[in-house]
C-alpha positions in Angstrom: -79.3 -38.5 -33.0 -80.7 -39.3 -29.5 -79.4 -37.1 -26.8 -80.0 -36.1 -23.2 -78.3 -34.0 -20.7 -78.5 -35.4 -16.5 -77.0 -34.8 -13.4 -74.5 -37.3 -11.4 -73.2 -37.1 -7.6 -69.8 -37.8 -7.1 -69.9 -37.2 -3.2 -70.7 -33.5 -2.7 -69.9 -32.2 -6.4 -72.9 -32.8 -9.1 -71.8 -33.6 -12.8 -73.1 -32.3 -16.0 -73.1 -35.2 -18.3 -74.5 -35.5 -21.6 -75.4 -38.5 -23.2 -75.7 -39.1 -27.2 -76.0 -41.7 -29.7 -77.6 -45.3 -29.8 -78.2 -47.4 -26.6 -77.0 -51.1 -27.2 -74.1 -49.5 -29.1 -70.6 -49.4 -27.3 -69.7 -46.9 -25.0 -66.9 -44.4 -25.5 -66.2 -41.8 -22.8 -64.7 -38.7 -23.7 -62.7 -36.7 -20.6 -61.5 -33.1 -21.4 -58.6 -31.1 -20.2 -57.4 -28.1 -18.9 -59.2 -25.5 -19.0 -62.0 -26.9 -20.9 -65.2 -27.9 -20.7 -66.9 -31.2 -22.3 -68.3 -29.1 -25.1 -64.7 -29.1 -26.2 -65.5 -32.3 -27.6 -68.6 -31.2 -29.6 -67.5 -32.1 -33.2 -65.6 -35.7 -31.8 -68.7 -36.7 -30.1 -71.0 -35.7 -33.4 -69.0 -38.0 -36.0 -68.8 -40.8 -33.1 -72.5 -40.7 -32.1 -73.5 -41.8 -35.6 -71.8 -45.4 -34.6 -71.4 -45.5 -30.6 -73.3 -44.1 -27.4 -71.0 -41.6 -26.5 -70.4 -39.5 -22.8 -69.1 -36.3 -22.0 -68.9 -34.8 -19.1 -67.8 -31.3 -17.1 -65.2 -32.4 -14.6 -64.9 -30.9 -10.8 -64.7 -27.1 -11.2 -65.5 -26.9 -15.1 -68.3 -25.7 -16.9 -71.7 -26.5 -15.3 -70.4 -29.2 -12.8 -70.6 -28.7 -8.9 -67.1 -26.6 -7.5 -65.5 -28.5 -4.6 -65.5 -26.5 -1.3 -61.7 -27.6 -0.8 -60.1 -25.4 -3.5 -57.3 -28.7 -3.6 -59.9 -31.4 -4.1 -58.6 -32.4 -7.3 -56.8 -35.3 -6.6 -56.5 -38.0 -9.2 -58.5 -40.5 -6.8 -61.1 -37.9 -6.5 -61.2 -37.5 -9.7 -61.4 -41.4 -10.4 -64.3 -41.2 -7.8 -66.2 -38.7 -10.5 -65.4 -40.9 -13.5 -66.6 -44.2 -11.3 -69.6 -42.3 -10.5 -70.5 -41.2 -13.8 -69.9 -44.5 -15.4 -72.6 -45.9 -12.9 -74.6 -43.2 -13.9 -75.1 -43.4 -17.1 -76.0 -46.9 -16.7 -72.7 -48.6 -18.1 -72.7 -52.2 -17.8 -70.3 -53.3 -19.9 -66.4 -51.6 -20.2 -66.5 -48.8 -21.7 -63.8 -46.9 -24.2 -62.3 -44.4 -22.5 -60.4 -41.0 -24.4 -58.8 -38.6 -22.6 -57.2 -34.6 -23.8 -54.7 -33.4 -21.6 -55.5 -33.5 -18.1 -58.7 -35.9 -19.4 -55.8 -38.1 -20.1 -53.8 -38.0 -17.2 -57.1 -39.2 -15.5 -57.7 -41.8 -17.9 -53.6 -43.4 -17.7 -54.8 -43.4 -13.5 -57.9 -45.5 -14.3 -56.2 -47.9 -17.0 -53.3 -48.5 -14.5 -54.5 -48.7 -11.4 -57.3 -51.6 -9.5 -60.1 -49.3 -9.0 -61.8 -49.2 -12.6 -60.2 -52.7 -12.9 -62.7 -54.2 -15.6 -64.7 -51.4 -16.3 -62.6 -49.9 -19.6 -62.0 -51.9 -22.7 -59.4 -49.4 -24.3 -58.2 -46.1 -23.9 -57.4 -43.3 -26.1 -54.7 -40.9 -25.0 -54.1 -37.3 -26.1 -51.4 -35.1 -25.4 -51.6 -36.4 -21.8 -48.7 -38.2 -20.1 -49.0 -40.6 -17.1 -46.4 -39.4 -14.4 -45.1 -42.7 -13.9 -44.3 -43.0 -17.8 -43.4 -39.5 -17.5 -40.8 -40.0 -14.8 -39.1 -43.3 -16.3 -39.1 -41.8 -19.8 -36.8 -38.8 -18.0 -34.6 -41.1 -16.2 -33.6 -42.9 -18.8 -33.1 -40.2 -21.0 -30.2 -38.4 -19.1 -28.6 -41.4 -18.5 -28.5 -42.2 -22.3 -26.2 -39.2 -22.7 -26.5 -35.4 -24.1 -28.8 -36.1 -26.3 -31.3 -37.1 -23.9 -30.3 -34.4 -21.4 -31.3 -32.1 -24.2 -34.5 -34.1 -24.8 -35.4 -33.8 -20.8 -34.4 -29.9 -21.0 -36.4 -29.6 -24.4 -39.3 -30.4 -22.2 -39.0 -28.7 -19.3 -38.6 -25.1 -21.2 -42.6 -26.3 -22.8 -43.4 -27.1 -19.4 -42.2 -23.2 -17.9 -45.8 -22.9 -17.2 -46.7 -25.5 -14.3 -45.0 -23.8 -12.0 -46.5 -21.1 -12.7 -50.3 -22.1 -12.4 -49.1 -24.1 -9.0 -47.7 -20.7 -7.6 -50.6 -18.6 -5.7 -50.9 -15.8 -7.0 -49.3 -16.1 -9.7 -51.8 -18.8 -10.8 -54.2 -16.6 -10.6 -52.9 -13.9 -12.8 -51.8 -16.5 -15.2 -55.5 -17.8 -15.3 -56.9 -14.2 -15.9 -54.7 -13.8 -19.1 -55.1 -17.5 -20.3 -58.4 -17.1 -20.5 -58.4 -13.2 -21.9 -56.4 -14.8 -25.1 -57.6 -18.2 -25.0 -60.0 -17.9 -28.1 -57.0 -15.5 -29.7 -54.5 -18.8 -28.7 -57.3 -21.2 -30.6 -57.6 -19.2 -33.8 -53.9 -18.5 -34.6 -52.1 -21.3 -32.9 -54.6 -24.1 -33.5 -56.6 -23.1 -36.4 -59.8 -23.5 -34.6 -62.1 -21.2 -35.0 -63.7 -20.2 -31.6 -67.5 -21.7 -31.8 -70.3 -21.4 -29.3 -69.4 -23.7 -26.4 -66.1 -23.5 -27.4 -64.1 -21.3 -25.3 -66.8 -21.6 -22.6 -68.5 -18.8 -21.3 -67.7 -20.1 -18.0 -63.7 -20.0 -19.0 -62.7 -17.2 -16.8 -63.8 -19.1 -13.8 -62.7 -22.8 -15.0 -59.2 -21.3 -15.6 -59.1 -20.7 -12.0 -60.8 -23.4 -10.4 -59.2 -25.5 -12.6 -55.2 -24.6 -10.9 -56.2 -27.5 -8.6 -55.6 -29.8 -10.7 -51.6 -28.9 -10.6 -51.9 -27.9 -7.3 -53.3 -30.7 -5.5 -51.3 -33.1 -8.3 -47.8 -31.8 -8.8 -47.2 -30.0 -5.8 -44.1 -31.9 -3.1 -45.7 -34.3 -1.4 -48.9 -34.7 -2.9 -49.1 -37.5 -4.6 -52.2 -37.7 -6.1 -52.3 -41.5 -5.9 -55.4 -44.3 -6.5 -57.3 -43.8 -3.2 -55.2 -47.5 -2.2 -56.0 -48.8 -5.4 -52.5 -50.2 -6.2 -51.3 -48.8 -9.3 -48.7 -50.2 -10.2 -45.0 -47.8 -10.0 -44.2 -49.2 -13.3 -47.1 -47.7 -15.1 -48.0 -51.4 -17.1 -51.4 -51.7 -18.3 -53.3 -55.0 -19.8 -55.6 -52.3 -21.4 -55.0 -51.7 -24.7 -54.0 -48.4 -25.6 -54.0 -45.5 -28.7 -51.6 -42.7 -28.5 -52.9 -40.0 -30.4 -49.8 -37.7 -30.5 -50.2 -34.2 -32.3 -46.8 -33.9 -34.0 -47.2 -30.0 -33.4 -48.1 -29.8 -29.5 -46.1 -26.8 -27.7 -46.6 -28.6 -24.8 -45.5 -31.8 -24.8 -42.8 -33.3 -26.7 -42.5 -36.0 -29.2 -40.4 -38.2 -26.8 -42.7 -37.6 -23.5 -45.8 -38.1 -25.2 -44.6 -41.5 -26.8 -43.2 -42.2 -22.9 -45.6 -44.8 -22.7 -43.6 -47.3 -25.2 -42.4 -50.1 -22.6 -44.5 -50.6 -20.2 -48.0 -50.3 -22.3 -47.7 -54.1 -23.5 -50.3 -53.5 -26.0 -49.8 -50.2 -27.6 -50.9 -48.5 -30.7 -49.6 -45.1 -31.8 -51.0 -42.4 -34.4 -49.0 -39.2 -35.3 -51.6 -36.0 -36.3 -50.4 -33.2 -37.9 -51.7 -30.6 -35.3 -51.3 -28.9 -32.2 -52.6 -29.5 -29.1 -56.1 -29.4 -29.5 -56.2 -31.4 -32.4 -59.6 -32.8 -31.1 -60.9 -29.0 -32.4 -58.6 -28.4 -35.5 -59.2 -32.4 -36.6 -62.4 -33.9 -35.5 -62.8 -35.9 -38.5 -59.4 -37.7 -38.1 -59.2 -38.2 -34.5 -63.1 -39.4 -34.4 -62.1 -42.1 -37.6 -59.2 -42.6 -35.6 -61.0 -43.4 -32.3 -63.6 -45.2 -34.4 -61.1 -47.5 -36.1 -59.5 -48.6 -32.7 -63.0 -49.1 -30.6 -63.9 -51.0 -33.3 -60.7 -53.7 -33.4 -61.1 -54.0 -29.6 -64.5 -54.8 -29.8 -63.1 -57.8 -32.0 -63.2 -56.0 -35.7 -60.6 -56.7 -37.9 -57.0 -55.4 -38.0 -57.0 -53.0 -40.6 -53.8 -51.9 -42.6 -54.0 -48.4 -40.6 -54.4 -50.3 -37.2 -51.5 -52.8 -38.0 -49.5 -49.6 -38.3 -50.5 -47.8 -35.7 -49.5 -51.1 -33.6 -46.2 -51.7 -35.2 -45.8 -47.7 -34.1 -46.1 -48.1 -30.6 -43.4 -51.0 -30.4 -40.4 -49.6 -28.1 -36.9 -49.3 -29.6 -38.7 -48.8 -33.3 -39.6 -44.4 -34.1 -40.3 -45.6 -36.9 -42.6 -49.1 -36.7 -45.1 -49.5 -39.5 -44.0 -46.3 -41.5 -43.7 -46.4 -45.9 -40.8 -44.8 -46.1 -39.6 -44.1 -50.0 -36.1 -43.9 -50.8 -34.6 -42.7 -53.8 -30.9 -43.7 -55.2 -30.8 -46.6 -52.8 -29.0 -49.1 -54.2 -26.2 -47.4 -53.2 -24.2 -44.6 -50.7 -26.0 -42.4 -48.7 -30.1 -43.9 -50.2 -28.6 -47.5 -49.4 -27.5 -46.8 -45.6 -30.6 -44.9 -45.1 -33.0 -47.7 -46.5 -30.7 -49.7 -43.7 -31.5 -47.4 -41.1 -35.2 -46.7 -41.5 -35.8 -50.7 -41.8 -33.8 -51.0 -38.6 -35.9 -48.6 -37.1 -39.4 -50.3 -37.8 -39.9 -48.8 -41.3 -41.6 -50.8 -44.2 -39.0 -49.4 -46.9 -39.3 -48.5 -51.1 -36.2 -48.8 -52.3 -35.9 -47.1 -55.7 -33.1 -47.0 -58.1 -32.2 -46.5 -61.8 -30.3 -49.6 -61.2 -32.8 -52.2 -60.1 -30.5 -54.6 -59.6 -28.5 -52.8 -57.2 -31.9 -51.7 -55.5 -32.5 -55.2 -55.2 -29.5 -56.3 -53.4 -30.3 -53.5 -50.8 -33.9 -54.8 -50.9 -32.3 -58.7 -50.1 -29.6 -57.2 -47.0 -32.8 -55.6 -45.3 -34.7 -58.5 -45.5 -31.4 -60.8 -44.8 -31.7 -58.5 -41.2 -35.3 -59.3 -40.4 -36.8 -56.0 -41.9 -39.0 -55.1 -44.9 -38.2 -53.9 -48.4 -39.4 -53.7 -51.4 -37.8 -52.8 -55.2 -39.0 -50.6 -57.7 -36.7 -49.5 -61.0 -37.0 -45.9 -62.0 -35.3 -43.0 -63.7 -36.1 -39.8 -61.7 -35.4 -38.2 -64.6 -38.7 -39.5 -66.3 -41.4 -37.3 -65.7 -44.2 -40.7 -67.1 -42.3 -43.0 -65.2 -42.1 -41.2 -61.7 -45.7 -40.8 -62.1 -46.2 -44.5 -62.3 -43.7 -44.8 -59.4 -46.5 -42.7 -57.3 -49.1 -44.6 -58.5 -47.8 -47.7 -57.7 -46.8 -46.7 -54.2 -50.3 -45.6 -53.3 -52.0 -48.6 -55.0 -49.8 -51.1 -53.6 -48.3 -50.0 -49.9 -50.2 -46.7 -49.3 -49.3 -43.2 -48.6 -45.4 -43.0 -47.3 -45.2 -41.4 -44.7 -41.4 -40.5 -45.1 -39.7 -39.7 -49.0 -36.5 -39.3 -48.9 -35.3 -38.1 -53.0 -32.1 -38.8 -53.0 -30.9 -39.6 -56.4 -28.0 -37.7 -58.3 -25.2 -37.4 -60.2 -22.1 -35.3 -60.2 -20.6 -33.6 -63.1 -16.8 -31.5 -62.4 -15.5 -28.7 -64.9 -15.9 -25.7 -65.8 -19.0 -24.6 -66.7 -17.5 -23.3 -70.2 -16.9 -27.0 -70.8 -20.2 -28.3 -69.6 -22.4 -29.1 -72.8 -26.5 -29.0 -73.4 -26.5 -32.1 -72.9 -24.9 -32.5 -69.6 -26.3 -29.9 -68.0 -29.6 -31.1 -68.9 -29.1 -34.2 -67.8 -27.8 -33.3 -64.3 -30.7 -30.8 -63.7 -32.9 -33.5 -65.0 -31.8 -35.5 -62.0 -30.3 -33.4 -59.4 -33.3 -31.1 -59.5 -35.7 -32.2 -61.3 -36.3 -35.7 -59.8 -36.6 -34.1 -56.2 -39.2 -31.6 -57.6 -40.9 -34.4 -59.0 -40.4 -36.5 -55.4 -41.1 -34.3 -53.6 -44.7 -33.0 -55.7 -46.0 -36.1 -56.7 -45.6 -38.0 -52.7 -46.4 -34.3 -51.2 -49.5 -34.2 -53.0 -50.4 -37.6 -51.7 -49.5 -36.9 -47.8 -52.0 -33.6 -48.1 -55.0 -35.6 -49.6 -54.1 -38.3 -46.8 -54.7 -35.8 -44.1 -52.2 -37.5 -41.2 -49.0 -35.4 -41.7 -45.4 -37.2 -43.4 -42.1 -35.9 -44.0 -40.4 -35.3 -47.4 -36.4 -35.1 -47.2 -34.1 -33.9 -50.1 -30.7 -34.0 -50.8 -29.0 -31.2 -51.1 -25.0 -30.4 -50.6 -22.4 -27.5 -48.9 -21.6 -26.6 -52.6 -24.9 -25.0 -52.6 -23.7 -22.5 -50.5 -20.2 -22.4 -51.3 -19.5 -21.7 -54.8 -16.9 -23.3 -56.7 -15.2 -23.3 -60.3 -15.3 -27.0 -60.8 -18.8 -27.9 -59.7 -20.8 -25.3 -61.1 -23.4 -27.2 -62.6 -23.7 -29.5 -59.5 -23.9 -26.2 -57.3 -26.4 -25.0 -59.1 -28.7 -27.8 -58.7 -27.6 -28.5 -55.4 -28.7 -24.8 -54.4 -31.7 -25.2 -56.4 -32.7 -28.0 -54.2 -32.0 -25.8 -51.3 -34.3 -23.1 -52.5 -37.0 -25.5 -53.3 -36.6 -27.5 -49.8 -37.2 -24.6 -48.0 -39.3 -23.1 -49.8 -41.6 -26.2 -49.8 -41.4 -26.4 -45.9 -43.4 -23.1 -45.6 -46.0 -24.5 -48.5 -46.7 -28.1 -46.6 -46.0 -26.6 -42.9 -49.9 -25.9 -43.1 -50.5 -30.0 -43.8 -47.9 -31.1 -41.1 -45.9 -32.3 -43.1 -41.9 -31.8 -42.5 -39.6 -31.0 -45.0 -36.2 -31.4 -45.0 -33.1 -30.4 -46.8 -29.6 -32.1 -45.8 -26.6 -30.9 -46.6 -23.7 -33.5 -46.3 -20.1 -32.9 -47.0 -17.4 -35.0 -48.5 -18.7 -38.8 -48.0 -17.2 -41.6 -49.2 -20.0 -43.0 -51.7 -19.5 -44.2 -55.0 -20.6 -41.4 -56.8 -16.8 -40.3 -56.9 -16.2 -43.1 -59.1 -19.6 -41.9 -61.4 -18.7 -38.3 -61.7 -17.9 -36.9 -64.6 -14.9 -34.4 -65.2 -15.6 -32.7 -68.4 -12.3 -30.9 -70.4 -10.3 -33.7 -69.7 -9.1 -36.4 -72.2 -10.4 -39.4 -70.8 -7.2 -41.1 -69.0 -6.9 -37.7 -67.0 -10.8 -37.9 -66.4 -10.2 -41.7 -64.9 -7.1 -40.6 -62.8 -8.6 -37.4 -61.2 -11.5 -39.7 -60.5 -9.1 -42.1 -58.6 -7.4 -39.9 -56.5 -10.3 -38.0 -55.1 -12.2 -41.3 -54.6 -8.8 -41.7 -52.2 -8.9 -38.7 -50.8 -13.1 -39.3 -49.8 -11.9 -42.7 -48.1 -8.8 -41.1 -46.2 -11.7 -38.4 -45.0 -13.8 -41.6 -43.6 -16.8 -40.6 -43.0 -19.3 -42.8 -44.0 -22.8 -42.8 -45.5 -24.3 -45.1 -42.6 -23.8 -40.9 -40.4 -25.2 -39.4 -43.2 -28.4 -41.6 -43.2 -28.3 -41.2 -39.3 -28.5 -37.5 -39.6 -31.4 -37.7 -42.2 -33.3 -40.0 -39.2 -33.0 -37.2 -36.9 -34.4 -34.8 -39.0 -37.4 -36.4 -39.4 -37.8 -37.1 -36.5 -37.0 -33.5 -35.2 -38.0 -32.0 -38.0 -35.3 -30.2 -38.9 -35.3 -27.8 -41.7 -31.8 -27.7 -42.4 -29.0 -30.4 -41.4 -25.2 -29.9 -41.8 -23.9 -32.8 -41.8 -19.8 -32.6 -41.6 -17.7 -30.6 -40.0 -16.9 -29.1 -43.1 -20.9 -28.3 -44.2 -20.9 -26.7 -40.5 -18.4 -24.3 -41.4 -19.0 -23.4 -45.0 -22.5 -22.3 -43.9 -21.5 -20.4 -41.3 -18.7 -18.7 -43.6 -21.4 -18.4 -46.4 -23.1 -16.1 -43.9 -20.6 -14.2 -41.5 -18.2 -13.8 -44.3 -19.0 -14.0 -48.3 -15.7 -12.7 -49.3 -13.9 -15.1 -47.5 -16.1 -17.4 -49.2 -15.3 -16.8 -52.3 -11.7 -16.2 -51.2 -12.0 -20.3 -50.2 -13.3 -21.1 -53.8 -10.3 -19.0 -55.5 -8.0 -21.0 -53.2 -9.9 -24.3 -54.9 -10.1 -23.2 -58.1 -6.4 -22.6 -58.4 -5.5 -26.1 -56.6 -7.8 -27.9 -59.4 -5.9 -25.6 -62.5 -2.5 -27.4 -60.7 -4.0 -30.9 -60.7 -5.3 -30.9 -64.1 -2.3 -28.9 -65.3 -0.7 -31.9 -63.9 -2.5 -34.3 -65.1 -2.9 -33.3 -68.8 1.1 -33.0 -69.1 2.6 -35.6 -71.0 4.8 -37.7 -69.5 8.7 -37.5 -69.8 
């Protein structure tokens, strides 16, 4: 493809800026971070040249570009200044599509929000690059919701240890020397990018260090970096319409800071990759389609399916806008609430269920609330029929993005009671509808490419053993096994996995579970009265399903959801022989109940 290197003043500094692609074509600027050079954008600006005339360029200090004489001459409107200059440069007449990695970014938020570039950028593409404003109202907000935000904002500031480092002298400098000794090391084990020529720079040991000013002459009290009088707005807003790239596995910046824009970015569009922080190296291909797909809408193409959700993402109050999120067993208990509470949150939702027509009356109360649901019959247990269940999934909604397989059964006796055909019918469900979940959907989210999360039901008797629940324990801890297990497999993809482990939960599948060794009026009246004790313990599914939110969203490998899970887990692992002690406690309380209960009467 065409391409030509040239030189730009920006006041005393001169700018390496290379040019490629087609004139006539739109123009997409892409701004690199710290401490990089343009050429970290190499493979992005490859795949988008084919379609777009696209501009990179060495910032102040970086790579070939002129060093200012004033070691804090980085100031946001200088940099604006550079970016103005270069724009007039290369000859852009019409706005341009502007992307931004890390400190790239926090330039490109200053020249989308404030008047100076007013009219000169059609869209802008943010990576892993807060604007302070949205930054500083994003953290505000958060402690005053409560603990959980507190934690959010601490969460944060332990990534961030390193600013005040690099804004220290001296200690900067030190800190630059070593960054850019293990930089290439960092890229390679951390990123999975393979160092390339260009890529670290050979100029990195210097950038590192001119490049401090950036956090000196930007963070620093009383420095302000400002719009040069340009009147950004102290709200952050933005008529430009935005793409959040966020890389679901940056150690720098949060989930929850990076989406910080939500609010006051009327016109926002989110995608979640499953990478780190320099996803632009580890993923050209999906964050140049991605880039491609959004330059393309502004410039008045279509809104495709993946843009529609990427919209419906960046909507404030939803974490979950846009998302396919599959849900086994939800026509009733703990897959119901949850189908509630991913609709709520923005979700497009599956429900799936044995029972179609209970999964259809949990289809009608989401849609009764506004939200979007959709029914499918099918027996998890049915190895054809789940595979039709994927297939219609993909063919009809897409790839979810969230599974959750929760579907089972409970079976109560002893195990010497427990028949081939009960067993083989719990493990049929229990365990082997979640491998099948979690295989079939898993295998689509890799061949997608963008990340997902697969959450499985699991239970606290997989860890605490007990003589009435054996063949439920044993599933339950096979699912454990598996979840885990499965987490390191797709942890390569990014894509989370999840086991949750609730306790006693008052669901109906009390009044399903079958007690075998009992006659069958014994069996119904056991039934009852642990169905009374669940409802005296009151704690409902709609927690449960608000657990299983957070761990997606957290990506939590492991949730405990009672008090009681809590506590057999940590028993299970501080103590085993009071473990077991517990279950000999249960066991003989359950040999006095059905004692009781098999006694005739009179």
């Amino acid at each position: 493809m065409p391409m030509r290197d040239q030189w730009v003043r920006s006041g005393e500094i001169e700018l390496a800026v290379r040019v490629r692609g087609a004139e006539g074509r739109p123009t997409v600027v892409l701004v690199h971070g710290y401490p990089d050079t343009g050429a970290m954008w190499d493979e992005v600006a490859g795949r988008l040249g084919e379609r777009f005339r696209v501009v990179v360029y060495d910032v102040r200090g970086a790579g070939a570009s002129g060093v200012p004489a004033d070691p804090l001459d980085y100031r946001l409107d200088a940099l604006m200044g550079d970016l103005e200059a270069v724009l007039d440069g290369v000859g852009a007449d019409e706005p341009v599509h502007l992307v931004g990695h890390d400190w790239g970014s926090v330039q490109g938020w200053e020249a989308v929000i404030g008047n100076r570039l007013r009219g000169r950028v059609a869209s802008f593409t943010s990576i892993s690059g807060p604007d302070r404003r949205h930054m500083a109202r994003w953290a505000r907000e958060a402690v005053r919701s409560g603990p959980r935000g507190v934690a959010e904002v601490l969460g944060q500031a332990r990534r961030s240890v390193y600013m005040p480092v690099l804004m220290t002298p001296w200690a900067g400098e030190v800190a630059a020397r070593v960054l850019a000794a293990g930089f290439g090391r960092v890229m390679r084990l951390r990123e999975g990018a393979e160092p390339r020529s260009g890529h670290p720079a050979g100029t990195l040991p210097a950038d590192a260090r001119h490049g401090l000013g950036l956090y000196r002459a930007n963070m620093g009290r009383g420095r302000d970096g400002g719009d040069g009088g340009a009147g950004t707005l102290d709200d952050g807003r933005t008529d430009v319409p935005v793409q959040l790239i966020v890389p679901v596995k940056d150690r720098y910046g949060s989930q929850p800071l990076l989406l910080s824009a939500r609010g006051p970015v009327e016109r926002l569009y989110v995608r979640r990759a499953p990478a780190g922080h320099w996803v632009a190296r580890s993923h050209p291909d999906l964050v140049a389609r991605w880039i491609g797909e959004f330059v393309e809408h502004v410039e008045g193409g279509p809104e495709t399916p993946a843009i529609a959700h990427a919209r419906a993402a960046g909507l404030p109050g939803k974490d979950f806008g846009g998302d396919l999120v599959v849900v086994t067993g939800a026509g009733s208990g703990i897959g119901r609430a949850t189908a509630h509470a991913f609709a709520a949150a923005g979700a497009r939702v599956v429900a799936a269920d044995i029972d179609e027509g209970a999964a259809e009356r949990t289809v009608e109360e989401i849609q009764a609330a506004d939200g979007e649901a959709h029914v499918y019959g099918v027996d998890v247990a049915d190895a054809e029929a789940m595979e039709r269940f994927a297939g219609y999934v993909r063919e009809t909604f897409g790839v979810p993005d969230v599974v959750v397989n929760n579907a089972g059964i409970a079976i109560a006796g002893s195990l010497l009671e427990t028949s081939e055909e009960e067993w083989n019918r719990i493990r049929s469900i229990n365990l082997d509808g979640m491998y099948r979940g979690s295989r079939l959907f898993g295998r689509q989210m890799v061949e997608r490419g963008e990340g997902g999360h697969i959450v499985n039901l699991s239970s606290m008797v997989a860890y605490m053993p007990s003589a009435d629940m054996p063949a439920y324990g044993a599933t339950k801890a096979a699912v454990l096994q598996m979840t885990e297990s499965l987490r390191l497999d797709l942890d390569r993809y990014g894509i989370g996995v999840s086991a949750v482990c609730p306790g006693v939960v008052d669901t109906p599948i009390v009044g399903r579970t079958r007690f075998v060794g009992l006659p069958s009026g014994a069996e119904t009246e056991l039934r009852e009265r642990i169905g009374r004790a669940s409802e005296r313990r009151g704690y409902s599914p709609e927690r449960v399903a608000g657990a299983i939110l957070r761990a997606v969203r957290q990506n939590r490998p492991v949730v405990l959801v009672t008090a009681e899970a809590r506590f057999g887990r940590a028993l299970s692992r501080v103590s085993p022989t009071a473990n077991r002690a517990l279950a000999r406690m249960g066991r003989r309380a359950g040999d006095r109940i059905r004692t009781g209960l098999e006694r005739p009467e009179g």
